[in-house]
N, CA, C and O of each residue as an XYZ file, in Angstrom:
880
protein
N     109.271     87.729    104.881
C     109.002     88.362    103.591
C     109.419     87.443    102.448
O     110.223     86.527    102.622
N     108.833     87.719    101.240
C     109.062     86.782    100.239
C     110.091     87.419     99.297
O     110.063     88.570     98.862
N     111.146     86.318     99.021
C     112.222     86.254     98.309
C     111.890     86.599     96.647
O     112.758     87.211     96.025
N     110.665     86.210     95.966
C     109.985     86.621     95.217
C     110.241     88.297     94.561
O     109.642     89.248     95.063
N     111.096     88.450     93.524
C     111.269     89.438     93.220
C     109.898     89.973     92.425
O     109.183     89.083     91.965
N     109.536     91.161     92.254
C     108.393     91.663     91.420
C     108.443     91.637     90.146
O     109.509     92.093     89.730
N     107.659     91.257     89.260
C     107.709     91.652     87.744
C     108.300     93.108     87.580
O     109.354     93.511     87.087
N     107.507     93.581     88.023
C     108.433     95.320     87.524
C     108.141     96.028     88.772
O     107.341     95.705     89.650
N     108.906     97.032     88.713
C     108.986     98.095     90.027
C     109.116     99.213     89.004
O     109.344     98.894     87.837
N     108.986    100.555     89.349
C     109.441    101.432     88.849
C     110.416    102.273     88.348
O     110.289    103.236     87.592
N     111.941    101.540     89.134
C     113.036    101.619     87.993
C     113.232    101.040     87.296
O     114.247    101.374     86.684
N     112.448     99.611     86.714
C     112.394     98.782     85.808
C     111.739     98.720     84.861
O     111.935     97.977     83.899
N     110.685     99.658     85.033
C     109.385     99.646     83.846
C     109.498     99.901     82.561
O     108.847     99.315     81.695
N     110.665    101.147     82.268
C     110.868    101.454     81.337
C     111.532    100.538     80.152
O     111.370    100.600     78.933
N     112.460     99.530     81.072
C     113.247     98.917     80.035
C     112.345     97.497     80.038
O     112.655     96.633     79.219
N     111.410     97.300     80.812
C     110.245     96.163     80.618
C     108.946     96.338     79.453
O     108.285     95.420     78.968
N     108.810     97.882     79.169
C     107.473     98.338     78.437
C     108.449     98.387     76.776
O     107.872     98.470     75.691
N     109.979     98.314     76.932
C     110.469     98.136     75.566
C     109.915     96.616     74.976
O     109.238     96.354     73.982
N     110.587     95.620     76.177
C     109.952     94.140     75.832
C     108.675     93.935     75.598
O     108.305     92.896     75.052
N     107.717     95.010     76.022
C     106.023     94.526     76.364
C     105.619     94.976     74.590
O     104.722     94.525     73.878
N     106.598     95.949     74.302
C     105.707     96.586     73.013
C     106.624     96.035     71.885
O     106.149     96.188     70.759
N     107.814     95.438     71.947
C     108.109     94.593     70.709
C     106.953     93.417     70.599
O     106.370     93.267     69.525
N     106.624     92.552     71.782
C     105.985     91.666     71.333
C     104.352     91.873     70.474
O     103.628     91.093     69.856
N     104.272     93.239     70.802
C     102.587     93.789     70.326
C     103.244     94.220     68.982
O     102.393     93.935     68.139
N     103.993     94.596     68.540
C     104.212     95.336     67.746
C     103.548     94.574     65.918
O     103.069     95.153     64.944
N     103.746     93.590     66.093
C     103.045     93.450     65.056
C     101.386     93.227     64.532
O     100.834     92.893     63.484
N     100.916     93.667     66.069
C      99.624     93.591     65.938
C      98.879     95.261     66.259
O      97.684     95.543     66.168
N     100.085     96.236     66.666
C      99.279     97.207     67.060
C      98.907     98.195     65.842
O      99.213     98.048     64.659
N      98.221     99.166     66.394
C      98.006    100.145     65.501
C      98.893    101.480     65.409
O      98.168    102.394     65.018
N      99.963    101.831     65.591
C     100.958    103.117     65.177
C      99.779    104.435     64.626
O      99.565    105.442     65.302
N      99.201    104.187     63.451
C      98.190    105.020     63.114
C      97.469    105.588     63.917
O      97.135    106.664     63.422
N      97.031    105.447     64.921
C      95.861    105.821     65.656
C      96.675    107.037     66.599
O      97.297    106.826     67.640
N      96.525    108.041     66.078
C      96.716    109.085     67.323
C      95.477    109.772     68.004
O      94.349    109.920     67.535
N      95.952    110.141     69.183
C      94.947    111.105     70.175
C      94.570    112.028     69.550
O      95.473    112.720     69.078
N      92.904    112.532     69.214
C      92.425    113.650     69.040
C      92.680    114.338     70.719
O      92.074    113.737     71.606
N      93.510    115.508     71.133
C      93.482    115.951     71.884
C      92.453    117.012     72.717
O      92.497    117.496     73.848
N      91.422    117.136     71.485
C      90.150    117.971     71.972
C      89.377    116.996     72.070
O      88.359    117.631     71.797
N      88.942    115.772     72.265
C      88.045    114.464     72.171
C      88.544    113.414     73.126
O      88.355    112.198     73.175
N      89.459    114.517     74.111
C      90.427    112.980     74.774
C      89.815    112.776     76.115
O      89.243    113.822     76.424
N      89.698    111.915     76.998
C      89.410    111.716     78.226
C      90.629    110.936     78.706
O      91.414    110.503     77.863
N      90.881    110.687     80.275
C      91.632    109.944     81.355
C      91.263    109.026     81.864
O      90.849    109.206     83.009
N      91.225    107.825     81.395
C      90.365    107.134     82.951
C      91.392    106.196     83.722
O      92.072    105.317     83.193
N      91.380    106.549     85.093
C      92.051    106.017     85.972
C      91.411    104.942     86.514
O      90.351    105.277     87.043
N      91.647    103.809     86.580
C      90.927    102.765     87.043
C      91.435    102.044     88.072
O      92.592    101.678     87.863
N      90.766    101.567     89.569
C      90.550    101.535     90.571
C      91.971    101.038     91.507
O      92.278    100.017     92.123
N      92.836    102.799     91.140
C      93.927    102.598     91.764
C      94.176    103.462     93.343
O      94.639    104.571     93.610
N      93.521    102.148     94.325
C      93.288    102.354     95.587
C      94.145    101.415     96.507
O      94.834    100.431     96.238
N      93.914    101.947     97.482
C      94.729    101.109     98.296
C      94.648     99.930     98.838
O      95.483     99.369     99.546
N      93.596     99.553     98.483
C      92.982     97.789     98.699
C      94.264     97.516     97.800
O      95.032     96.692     98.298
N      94.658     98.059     96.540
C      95.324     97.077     95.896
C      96.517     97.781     95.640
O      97.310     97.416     94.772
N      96.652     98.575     96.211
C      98.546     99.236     96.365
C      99.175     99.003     97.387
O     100.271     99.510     97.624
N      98.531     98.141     98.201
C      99.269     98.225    100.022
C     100.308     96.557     99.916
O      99.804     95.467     99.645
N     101.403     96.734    100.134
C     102.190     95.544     99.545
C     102.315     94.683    101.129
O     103.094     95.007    102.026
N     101.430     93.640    101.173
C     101.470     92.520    101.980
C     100.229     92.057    101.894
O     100.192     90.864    102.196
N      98.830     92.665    101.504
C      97.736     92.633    101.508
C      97.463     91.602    100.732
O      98.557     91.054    100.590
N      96.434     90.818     99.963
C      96.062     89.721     99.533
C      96.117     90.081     97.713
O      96.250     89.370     96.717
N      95.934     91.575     97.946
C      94.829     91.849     96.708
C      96.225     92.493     96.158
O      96.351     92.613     94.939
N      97.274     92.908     97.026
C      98.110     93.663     96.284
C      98.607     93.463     94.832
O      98.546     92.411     94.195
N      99.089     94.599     94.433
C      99.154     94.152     92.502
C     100.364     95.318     92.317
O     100.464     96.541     92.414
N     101.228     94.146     91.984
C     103.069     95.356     92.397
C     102.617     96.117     91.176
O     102.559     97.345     91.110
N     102.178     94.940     89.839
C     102.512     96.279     88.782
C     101.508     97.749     89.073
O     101.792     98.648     88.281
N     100.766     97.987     89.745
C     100.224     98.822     90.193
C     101.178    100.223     90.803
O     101.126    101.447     90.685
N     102.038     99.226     91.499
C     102.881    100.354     92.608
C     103.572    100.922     91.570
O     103.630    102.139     91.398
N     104.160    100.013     90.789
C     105.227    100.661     89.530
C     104.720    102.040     88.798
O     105.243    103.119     88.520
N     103.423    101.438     88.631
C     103.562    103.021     87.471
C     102.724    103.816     87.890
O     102.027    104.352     87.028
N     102.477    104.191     89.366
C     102.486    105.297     89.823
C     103.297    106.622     89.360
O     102.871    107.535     88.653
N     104.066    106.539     89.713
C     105.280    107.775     88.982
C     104.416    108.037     87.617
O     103.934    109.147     87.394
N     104.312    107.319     87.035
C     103.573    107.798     85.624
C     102.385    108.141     85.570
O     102.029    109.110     84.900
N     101.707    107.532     86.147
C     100.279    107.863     85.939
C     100.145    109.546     86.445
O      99.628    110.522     85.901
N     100.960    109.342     87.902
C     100.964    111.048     88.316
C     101.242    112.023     87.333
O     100.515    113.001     87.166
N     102.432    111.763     86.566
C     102.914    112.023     85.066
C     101.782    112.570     84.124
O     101.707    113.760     83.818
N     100.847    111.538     83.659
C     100.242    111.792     82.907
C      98.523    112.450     83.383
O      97.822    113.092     82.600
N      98.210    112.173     84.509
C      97.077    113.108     85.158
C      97.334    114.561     84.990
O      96.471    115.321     84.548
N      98.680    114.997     85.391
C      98.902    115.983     85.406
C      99.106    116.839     84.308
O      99.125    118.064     84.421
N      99.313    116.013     82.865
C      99.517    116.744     81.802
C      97.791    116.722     81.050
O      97.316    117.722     80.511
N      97.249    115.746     81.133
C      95.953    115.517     81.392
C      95.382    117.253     82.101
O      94.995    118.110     81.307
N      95.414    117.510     83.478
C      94.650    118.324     84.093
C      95.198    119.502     82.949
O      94.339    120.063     82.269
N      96.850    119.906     82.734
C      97.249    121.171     82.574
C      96.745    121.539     80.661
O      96.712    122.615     80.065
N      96.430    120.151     80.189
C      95.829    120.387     78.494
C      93.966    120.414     79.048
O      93.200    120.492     78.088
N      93.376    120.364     80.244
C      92.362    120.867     80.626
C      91.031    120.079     79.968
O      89.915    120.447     79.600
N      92.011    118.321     80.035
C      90.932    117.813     79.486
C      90.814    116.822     80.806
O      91.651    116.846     81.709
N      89.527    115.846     80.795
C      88.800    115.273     81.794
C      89.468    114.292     82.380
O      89.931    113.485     81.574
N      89.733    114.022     83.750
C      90.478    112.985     84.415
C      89.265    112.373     85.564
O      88.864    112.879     86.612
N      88.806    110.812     84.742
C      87.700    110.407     85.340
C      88.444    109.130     86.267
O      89.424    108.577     85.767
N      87.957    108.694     87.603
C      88.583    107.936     88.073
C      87.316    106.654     88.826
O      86.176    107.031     89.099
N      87.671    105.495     89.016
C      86.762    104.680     89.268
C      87.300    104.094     90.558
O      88.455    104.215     90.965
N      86.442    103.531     91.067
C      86.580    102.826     93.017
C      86.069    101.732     92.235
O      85.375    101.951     91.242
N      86.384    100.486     92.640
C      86.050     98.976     92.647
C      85.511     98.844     94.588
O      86.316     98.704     95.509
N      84.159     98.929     94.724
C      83.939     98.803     96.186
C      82.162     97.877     96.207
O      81.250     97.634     95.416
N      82.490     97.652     97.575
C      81.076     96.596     97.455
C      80.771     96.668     99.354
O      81.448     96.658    100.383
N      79.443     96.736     98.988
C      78.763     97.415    100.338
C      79.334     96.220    101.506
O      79.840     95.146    101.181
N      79.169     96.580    102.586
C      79.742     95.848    103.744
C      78.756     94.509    103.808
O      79.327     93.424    103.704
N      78.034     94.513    103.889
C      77.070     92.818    104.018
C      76.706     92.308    102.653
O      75.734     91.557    102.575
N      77.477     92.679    101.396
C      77.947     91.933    100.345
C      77.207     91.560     99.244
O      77.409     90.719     98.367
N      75.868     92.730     99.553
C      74.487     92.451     99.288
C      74.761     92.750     97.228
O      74.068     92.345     96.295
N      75.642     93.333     97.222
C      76.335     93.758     95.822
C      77.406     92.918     94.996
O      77.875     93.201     93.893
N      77.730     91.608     95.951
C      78.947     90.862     95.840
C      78.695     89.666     94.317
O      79.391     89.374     93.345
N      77.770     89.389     94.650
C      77.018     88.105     93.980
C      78.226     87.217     93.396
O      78.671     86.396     94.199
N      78.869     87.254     92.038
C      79.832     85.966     91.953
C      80.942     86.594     92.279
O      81.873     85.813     92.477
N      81.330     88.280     92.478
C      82.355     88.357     93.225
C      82.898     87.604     94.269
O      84.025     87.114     94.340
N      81.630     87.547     95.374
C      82.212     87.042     96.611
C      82.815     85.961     96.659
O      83.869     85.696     97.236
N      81.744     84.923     95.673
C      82.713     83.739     95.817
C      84.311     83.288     95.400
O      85.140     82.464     95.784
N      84.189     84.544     94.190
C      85.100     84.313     93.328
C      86.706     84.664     94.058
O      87.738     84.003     93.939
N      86.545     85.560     94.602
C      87.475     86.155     95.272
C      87.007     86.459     96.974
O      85.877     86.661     97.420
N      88.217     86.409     97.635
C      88.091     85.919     99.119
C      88.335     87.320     99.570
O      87.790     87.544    100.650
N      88.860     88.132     99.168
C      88.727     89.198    100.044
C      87.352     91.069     99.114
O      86.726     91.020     98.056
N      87.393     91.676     99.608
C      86.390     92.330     99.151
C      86.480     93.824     99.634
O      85.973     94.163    100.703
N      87.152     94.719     98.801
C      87.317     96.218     98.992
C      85.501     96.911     99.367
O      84.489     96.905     98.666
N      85.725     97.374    100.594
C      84.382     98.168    101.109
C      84.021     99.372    100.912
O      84.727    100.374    101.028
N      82.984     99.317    100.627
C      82.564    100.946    100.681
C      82.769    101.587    101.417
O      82.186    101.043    102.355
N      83.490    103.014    102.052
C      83.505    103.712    102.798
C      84.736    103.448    103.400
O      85.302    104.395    103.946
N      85.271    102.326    103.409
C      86.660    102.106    104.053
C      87.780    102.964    103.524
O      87.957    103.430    102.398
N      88.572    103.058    104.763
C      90.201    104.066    103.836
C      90.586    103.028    103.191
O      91.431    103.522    102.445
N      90.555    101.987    102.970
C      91.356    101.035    101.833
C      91.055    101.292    100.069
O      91.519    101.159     98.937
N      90.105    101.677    100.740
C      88.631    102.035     99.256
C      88.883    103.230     98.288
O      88.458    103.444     97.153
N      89.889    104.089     99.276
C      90.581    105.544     98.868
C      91.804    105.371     97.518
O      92.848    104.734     97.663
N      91.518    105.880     96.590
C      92.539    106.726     95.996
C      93.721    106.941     96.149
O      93.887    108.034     96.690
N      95.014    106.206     95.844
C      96.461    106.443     96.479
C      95.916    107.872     96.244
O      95.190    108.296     95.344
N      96.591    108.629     97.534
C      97.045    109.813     97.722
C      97.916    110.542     97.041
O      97.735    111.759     97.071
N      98.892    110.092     96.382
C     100.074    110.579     95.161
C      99.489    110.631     94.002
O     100.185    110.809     93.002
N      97.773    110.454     93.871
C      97.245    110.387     92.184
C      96.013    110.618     92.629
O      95.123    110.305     91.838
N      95.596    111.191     93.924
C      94.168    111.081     94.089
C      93.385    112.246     93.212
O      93.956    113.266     92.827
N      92.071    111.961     92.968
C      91.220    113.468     91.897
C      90.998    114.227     93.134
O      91.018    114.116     94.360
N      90.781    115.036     92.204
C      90.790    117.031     92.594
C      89.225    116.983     92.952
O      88.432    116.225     92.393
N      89.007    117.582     93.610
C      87.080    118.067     94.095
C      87.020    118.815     92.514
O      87.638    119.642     91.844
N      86.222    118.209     92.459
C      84.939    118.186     91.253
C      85.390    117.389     90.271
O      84.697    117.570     89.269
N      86.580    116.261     90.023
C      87.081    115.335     89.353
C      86.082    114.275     89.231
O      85.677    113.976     90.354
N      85.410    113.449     88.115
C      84.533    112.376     88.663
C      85.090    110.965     88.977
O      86.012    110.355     88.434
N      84.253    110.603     90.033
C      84.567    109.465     90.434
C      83.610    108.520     90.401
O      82.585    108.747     91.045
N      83.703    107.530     89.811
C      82.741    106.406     89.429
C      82.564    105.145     90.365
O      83.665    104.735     90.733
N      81.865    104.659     90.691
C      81.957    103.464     91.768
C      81.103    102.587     91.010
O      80.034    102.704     90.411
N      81.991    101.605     91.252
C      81.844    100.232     90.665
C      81.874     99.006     91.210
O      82.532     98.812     92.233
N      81.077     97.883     90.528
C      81.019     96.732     91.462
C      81.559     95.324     90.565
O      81.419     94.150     90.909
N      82.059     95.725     89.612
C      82.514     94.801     88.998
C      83.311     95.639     87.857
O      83.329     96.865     87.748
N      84.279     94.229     86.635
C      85.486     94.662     86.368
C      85.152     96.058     85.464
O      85.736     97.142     85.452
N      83.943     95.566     84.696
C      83.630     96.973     83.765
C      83.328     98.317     84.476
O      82.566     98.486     85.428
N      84.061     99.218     83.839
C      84.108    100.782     84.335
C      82.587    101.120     83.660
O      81.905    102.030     84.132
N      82.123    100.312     82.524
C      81.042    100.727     82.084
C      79.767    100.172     82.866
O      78.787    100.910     82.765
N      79.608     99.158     83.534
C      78.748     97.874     83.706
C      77.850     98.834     84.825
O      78.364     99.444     85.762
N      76.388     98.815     84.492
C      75.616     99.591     85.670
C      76.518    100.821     86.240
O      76.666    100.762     87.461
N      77.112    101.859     85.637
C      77.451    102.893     85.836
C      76.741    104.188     84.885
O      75.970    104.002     83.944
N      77.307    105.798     85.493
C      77.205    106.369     84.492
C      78.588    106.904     83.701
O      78.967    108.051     83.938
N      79.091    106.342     83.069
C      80.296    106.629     82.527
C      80.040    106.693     81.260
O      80.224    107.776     80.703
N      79.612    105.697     80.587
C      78.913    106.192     78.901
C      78.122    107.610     78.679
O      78.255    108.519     77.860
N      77.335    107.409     79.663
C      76.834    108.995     79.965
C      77.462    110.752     79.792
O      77.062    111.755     79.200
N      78.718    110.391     80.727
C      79.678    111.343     80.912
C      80.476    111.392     80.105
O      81.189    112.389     79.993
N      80.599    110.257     79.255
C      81.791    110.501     78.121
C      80.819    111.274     77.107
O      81.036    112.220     76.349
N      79.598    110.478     77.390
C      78.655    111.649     75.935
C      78.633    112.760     75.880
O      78.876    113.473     74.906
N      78.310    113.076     77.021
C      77.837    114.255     77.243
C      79.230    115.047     77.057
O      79.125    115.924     76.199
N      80.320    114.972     77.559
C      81.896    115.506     77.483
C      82.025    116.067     76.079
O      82.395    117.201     75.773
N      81.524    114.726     74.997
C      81.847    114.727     73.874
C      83.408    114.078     73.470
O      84.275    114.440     72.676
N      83.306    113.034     74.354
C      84.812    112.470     74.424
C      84.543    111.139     73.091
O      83.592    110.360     73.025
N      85.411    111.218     72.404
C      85.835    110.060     71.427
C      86.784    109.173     71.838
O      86.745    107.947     71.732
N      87.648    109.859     72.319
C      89.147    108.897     72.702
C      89.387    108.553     74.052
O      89.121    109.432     74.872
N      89.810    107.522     74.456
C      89.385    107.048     75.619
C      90.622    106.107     76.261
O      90.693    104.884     76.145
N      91.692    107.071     77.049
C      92.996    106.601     77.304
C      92.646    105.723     79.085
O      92.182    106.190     80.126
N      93.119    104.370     78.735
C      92.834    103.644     79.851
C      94.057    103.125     80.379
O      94.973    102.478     79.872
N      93.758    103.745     81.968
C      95.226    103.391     82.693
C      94.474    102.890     83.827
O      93.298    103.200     84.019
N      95.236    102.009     84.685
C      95.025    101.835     86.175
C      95.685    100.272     86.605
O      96.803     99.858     86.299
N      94.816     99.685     87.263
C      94.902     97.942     87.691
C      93.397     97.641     87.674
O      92.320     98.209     87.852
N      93.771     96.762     87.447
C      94.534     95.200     87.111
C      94.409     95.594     85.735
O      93.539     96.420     85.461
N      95.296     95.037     84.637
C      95.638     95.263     83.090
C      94.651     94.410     82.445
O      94.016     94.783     81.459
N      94.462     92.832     83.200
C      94.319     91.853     82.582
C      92.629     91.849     83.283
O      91.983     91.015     82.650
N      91.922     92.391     84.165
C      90.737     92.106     84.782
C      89.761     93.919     84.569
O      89.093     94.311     83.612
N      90.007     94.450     85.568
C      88.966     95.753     84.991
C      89.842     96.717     83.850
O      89.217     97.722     83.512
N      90.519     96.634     83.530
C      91.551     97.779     82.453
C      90.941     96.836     81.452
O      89.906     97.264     80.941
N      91.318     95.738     81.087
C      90.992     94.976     79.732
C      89.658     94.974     79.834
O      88.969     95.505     78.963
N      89.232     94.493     80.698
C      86.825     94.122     80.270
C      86.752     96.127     79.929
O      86.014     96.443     78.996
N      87.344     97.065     80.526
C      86.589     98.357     80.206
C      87.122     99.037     78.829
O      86.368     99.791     78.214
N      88.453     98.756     78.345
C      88.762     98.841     77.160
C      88.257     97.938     76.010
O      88.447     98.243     74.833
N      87.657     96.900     76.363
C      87.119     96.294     75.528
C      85.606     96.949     75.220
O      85.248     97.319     74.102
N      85.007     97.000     76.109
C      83.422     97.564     76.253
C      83.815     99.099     76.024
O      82.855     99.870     75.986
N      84.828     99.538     75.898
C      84.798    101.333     75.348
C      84.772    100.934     74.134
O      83.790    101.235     73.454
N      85.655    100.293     73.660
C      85.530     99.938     72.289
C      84.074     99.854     71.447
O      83.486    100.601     70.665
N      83.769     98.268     72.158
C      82.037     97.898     71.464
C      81.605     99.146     71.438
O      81.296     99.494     70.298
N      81.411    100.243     72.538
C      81.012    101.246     72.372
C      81.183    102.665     71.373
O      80.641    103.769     71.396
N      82.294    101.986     70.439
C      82.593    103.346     69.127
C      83.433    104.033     70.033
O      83.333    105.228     69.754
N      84.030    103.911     70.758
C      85.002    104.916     72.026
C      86.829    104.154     70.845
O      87.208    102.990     70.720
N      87.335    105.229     70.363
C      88.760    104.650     70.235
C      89.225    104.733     71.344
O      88.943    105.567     72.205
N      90.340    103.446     71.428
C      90.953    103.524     72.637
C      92.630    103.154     72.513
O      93.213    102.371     71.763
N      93.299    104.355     73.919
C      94.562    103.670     73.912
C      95.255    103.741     75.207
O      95.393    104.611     76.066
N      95.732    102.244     75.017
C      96.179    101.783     76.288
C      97.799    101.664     76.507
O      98.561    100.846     75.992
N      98.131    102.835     77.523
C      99.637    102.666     77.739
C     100.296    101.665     78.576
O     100.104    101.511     79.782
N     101.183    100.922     77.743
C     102.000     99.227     78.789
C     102.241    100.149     79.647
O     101.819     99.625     80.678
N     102.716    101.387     79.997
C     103.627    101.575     80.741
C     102.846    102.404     81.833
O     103.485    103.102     82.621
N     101.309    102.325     81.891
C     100.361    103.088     82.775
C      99.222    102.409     83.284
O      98.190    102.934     83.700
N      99.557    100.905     83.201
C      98.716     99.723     83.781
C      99.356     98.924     84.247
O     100.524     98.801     83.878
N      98.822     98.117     85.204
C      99.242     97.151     85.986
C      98.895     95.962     86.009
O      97.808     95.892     85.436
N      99.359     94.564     86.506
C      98.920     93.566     86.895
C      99.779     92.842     88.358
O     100.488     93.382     89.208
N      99.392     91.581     88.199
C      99.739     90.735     89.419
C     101.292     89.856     88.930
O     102.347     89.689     89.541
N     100.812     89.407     87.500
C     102.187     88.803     86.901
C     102.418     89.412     85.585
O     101.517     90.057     85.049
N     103.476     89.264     85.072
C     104.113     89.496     83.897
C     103.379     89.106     82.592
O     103.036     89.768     81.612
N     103.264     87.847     82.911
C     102.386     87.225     81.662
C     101.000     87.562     81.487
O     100.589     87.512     80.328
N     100.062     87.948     82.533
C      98.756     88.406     82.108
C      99.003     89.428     81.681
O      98.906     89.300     80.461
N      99.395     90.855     82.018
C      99.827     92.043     81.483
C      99.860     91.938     79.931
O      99.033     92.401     79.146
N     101.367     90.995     79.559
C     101.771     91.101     78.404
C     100.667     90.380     77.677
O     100.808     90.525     76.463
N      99.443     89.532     78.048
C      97.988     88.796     77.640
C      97.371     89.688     77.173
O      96.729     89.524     76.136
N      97.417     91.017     77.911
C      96.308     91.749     77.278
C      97.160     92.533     76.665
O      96.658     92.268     75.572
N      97.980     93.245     76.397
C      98.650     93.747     75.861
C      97.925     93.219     73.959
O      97.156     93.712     73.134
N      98.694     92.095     74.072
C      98.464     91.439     73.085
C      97.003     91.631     72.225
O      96.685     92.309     71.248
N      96.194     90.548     73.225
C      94.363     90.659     72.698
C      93.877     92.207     72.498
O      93.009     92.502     71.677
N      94.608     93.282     73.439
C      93.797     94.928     72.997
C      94.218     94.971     71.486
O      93.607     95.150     70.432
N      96.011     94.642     71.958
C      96.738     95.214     70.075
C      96.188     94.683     69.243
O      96.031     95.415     68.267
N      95.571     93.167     69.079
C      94.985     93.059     67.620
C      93.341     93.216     67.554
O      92.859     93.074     66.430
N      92.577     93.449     68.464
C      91.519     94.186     67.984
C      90.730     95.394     68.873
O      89.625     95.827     68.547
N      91.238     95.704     69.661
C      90.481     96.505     70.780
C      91.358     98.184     70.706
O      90.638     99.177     70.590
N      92.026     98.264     70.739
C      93.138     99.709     71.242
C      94.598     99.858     70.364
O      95.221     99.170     69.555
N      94.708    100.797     70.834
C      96.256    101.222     70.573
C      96.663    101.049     71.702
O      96.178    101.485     72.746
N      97.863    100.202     71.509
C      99.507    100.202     72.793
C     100.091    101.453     72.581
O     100.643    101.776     71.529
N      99.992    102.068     73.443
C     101.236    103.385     73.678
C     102.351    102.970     74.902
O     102.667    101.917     75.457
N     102.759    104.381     75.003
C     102.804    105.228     76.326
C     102.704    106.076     76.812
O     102.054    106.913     76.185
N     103.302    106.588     78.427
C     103.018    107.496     78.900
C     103.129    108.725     78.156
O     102.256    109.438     77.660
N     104.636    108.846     78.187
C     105.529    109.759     77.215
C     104.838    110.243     75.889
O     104.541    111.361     75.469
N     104.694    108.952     75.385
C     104.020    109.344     73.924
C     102.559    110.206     73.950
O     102.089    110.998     73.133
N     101.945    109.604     75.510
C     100.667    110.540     75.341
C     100.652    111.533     75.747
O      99.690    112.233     75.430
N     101.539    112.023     76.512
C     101.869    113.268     77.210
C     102.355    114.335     75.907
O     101.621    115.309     75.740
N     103.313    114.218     75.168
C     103.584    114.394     73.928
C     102.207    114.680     73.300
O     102.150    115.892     73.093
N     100.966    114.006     72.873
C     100.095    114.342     72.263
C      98.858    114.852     72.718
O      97.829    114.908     72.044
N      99.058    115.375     74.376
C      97.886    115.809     74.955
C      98.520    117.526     75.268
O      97.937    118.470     75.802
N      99.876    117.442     74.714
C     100.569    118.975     74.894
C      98.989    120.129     74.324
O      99.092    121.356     74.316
C-alpha cells in the first residue's frame, strides 16, 4: 500500500474547504444566493468506478465528501426539490469511446456494478438519472431539457472529478443562463491543486463557491 497520504479524507475536509475558500475569496460572488423554488441537485458521476480505493480511476476527494453530499441530497429530497444524478459509462466494445479511449486507459461500462451509484447516496426510483459519455452532464444528453421543463434556474453542482466533469458541466450550465453554485466542500478530485484550479476559474467567472452547510441552510 502506498505511504502517500490523501489530500483530504473526511475528517479533514472541513478545515481544508476553510483554505480552499480563502484563496477564492477574492474572486467569488457572496451575493448570489439560492432561489430555493428554482433550485435543482446535480450529482455527478459518483460511482464506484471512481470510489473503490486501489482502482486506477479512484479519486479520494470523492470518498471524502460523501458524508456531505448524503447531507445535502437529503435536505435537497426533504425541501422537495429535484435530485438529478449522472453515470459517466461507455458501451462494452467502446463503440462510444472515441478520444476517451485513448485518452484514458481504463473505461467505466455500461451495465457493470462498477457503473452503480455509491450505495450511501444512491437516487430513489423515479430520481433522474442521466448517462453520459463524456465530461459534460450537458453534452448529447437530456438534461437542458429537464432543467426546462422543471423550471430550474439554479443549478447546485456536486460530485467528481471537480476539475474534469463538475467544472466542463458548471461551465456549460452557465453558457446556458443556468446560475450556478458550486460547494468546495461537495466535490472532488484526484489532487489538491486541480480542485483548488477550479475552484478558482468557477469563482471568477462561472459560479458561486459555497458550501454544504450554507446550502442546506438555504434550501430549508
Amino acid at each position: 500500500m502506498s505511504d502517500i497520504k490523501p489530500y483530504v479524507t473526511a475528517a479533514t475536509l472541513a478545515e481544508k474547504t476553510k483554505t480552499w475558500l480563502k484563496k477564492v475569496q477574492p474572486f467569488d460572488r457572496p451575493d448570489l444566493k439560492l432561489n430555493r423554488a428554482k433550485a435543482a441537485l446535480l450529482v455527478v458521476d459518483m460511482q464506484k468506478f471512481f470510489l473503490t480505493p486501489g482502482v486506477d480511476a479512484y479519486t479520494e476527494g470523492g470518498s471524502a465528501i460523501i458524508p456531505n453530499l448524503k447531507k445535502l441530497i437529503m435536505a435537497f429530497r426533504a425541501a422537495g426539490r429535484p435530485v438529478i444524478y449522472t453515470r459517466h459509462v461507455h458501451k462494452a466494445d467502446k463503440s462510444d469511446a472515441g478520444i476517451m479511449g485513448w485518452w484514458w486507459q481504463g473505461m467505466c461500462l455500461e451495465g457493470s456494478p462498477e457503473s452503480e451509484v455509491h450505495p450511501e447516496i444512491a437516487p430513489l426510483p423515479g430520481e433522474k438519472v442521466i448517462f453520459k459519455h463524456r465530461y459534460s452532464s450537458f453534452y448529447n444528453t437530456d438534461l437542458e431539457i429537464v432543467l426546462r421543463c422543471l423550471g430550474i434556474e439554479d443549478v447546485v453542482v456536486t460530485g467528481i472529478m471537480t476539475n474534469l466533469c463538475c467544472e466542463t458541466t458548471a461551465r456549460e450550465a452557465y453558457m446556458r443562463d443556468f446560475r450556478v453554485f458550486f460547494p468546495a466542500d461537495g466535490t472532488g478530485a484526484s489532487h489538491e491543486d486541480m480542485h483548488q484550479a477550479t475552484l478558482l476559474n468557477l469563482s471568477f467567472g462561472f459560479a458561486a463557491i459555497t458550501t454544504v452547510d450554507d446550502l442546506i441552510l438555504q434550501i430549508k
